[in-house]
C-alpha positions, 0 to 999 in steps of 0.5 A, a space after each residue: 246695323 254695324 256700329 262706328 268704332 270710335 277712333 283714338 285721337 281723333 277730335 270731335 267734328 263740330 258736326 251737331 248730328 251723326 251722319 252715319 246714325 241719321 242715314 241708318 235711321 232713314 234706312 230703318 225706317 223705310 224698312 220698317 214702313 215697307 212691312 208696316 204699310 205693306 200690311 195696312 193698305 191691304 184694307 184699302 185697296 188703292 187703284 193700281 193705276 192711280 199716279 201715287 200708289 207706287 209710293 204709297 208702300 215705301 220699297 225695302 231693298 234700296 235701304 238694305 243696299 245702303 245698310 251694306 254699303 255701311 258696314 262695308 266702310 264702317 267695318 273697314 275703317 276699324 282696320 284702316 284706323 288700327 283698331 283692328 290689327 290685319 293679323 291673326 290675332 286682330 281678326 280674332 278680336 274682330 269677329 268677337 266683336 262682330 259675334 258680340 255685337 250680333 250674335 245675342 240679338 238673333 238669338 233672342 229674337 228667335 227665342 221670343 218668336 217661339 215663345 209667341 207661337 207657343 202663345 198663340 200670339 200671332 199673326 196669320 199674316 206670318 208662316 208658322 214657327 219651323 224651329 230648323 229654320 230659325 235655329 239655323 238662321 240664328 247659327 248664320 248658317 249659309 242657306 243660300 244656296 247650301 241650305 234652302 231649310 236655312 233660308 231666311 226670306 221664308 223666316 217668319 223674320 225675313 228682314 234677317 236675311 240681310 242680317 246673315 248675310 251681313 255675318 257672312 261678309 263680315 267672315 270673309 272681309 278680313 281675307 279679302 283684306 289681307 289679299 289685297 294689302 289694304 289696297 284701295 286700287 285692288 278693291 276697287 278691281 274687285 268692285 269692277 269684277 262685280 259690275 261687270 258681272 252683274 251687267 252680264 246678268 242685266 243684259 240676260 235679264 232685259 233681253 230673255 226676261 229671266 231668270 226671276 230675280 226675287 226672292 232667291 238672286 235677291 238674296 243671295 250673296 253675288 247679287 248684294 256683295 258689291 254694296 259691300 265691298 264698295 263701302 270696303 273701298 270708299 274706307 280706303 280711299 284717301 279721296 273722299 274730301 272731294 265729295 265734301 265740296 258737293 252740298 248735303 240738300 243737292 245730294 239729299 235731293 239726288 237721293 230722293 229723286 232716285 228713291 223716288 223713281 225706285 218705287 216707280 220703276 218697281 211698280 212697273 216691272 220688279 224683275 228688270 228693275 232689280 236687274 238694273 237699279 243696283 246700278 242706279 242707286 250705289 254710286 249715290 249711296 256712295 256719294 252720301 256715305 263719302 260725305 258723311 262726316 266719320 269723325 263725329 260719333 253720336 253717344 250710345 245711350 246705355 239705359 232707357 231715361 237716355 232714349 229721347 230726343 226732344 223736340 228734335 226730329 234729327 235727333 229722334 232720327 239719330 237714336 232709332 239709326 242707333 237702335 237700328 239692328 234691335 228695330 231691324 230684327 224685331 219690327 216685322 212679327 211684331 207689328 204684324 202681331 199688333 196689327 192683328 191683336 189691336 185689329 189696326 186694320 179696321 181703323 184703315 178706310 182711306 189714306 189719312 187713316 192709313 198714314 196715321 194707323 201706319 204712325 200709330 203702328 210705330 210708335 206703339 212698338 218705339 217703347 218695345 226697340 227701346 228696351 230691346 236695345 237697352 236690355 239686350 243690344 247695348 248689354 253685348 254691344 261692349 263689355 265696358 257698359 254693364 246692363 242697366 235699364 234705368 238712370 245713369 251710368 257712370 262712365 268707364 275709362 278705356 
């Protein structure tokens, strides 16, 4: 959810593909297809005890751990590479930027649900429209645990949640910056502090059986902050080139080893899962995020004749991890609202059906993020890039 800034003298990689932008839209995705999926196999029922019903829905939380591991490094290096200056006039232009890039999404999207439920455009699968709510989750008011009427897991968008919380960190990261110096040894104590914390937690967790993680540790900031500030720390370590040695299919192949035994952990015990997992699944996220080529930054397209990738399903992949906040905020009301209005569900009677209704699901709404990006996201996304929906824009000197 958090673009790359580009850095000045740095050349372009001879990288074909941007890495960050794939693992967004991998991570997107996967998020999308949790909701979607979710709701479609409601109609079929697949037996509990069958070896692949705990894949069938793809797991949410584990991509939205990558997503702030993300933005942890990407943001961070905006300070590393001086993009940002760490005094007071830099952090000034930081979170005008944050608010720029963030802030009109999340109030579109609130204004589009109310319109949709003053329609009667809905889904009986979504909580009514609370306008309290809404509104204080567009203001990125802390609702965990100040305000439970804020808080975003019982939104009628609760994938926001992540999104909030995310404006949250972005508030404190400058701090947390200047009191440790740039310093990589002094965010990597802050990690420590946190694992040991949350092995604290795990140990209660394994040996009582409580608290219940989900929704509200879940979403709450102690629990998720360490994705965060490890991204924060793998900015500032200079030791990165070692991970580059490691070959993408075996790292690739780690990660869908460990997704994979995500989804089944989760299918037989949530609560002691979420205990545990964080401490599976970040050292692996790390090691894809270190790996990651950052000098190699995919062209935003800026008007709707540009969003499209061919025949080449990286590339596809590519554009929706650059559409991948208007997709995030957007993909759950809506496709609950086509599932409902185009009864999808009826066309689900067994899982080829489900896995193509799931497709056909996605690529209905593909054209609505797109123009969502292009009206919306990319028209506050910098002040260089005036909105235009289609045909080509000249380029602008910076």
């Amino acid at each position: 959810m958090t673009e790359r800034e580009p850095v000045a003298g740095v050349l372009p990689s001879p990288a074909r593909y941007d890495h960050f932008q794939l693992m967004r839209g991998v991570a997107c995705l996967m998020v999308l297809f949790n909701h979607v999926a979710g709701y479609l196999s409601i109609p079929l029922k697949p037996p509990g005890n069958a070896w692949f019903s705990p894949l069938l829905v793809p797991l949410g939380f584990p991509w939205v751990w990558l997503f702030l591991v993300l933005s942890g490094f990407l943001l961070t290096k905006g300070f590393v590479t001086n993009r940002f200056a760490l005094n007071a006039a830099g952090i000034r232009a930081f979170y005008a930027r944050r608010g720029q890039r963030l802030i009109p999404l999340m109030w579109f999207v609130l204004m589009l649900w109310a319109v949709l439920f003053a329609c009667n455009v809905w889904s009986g699968q979504l909580p009514e429209f609370d306008i309290r709510r809404e509104v204080g989750i567009a203001l990125a008011l802390p609702w965990l645990p100040y305000f439970q009427s804020t808080q975003a897991i019982a939104s009628v968008n609760s994938p926001v949640w992540s999104a909030v919380i995310e404006i949250h960190y972005c508030v404190v990261m400058p701090f947390i910056l200047l009191g440790t110096g740039l310093s990589a040894a002094r965010i990597v104590a802050l990690l420590c502090v946190w694992t040991a914390g949350m092995a604290a937690f795990a140990v209660i967790v394994i040996v009582t059986g409580q608290p219940d993680i989900f929704p509200i540790i879940y979403g709450g900031h102690a629990y998720n902050a360490g994705f965060f500030v490890a991204g924060m720390a793998l900015a500032l370590s200079p030791g990165r080139r070692v991970v580059h040695a490691i070959p993408w299919p075996a790292l690739i192949a780690l990660a869908c080893a460990a997704v994979i035994g995500t989804q089944y952990a989760v299918a037989y015990d949530l609560n002691l899962s979420l205990a545990v997992l964080p401490f599976l699944l970040l050292p692996i996220w790390i090691l894809l995020v270190a790996r990651a080529d950052d000098r190699y930054q995919a062209k935003l397209p800026t008007a709707l004749a540009q969003i499209c990738g061919g025949a080449d399903p990286l590339r596809w992949l590519e554009l929706i991890g650059i559409m991948s906040y208007s997709v995030y905020l957007a993909h759950k009301p809506l496709a609950y609202i086509l599932i409902d209005r185009l009864n999808l569900g009826s066309l689900v009677s067994d899982y080829a059906g489900f896995a193509l209704v799931s497709a056909l699901c996605f690529l209905l709404l593909l054209p609505i993020f797109a123009l969502l990006h292009i009206g919306i996201e990319s028209r506050f996304r910098g002040a260089l890039y005036p909105l235009r929906l289609f045909g080509r824009r000249k380029p602008e000197s910076v």
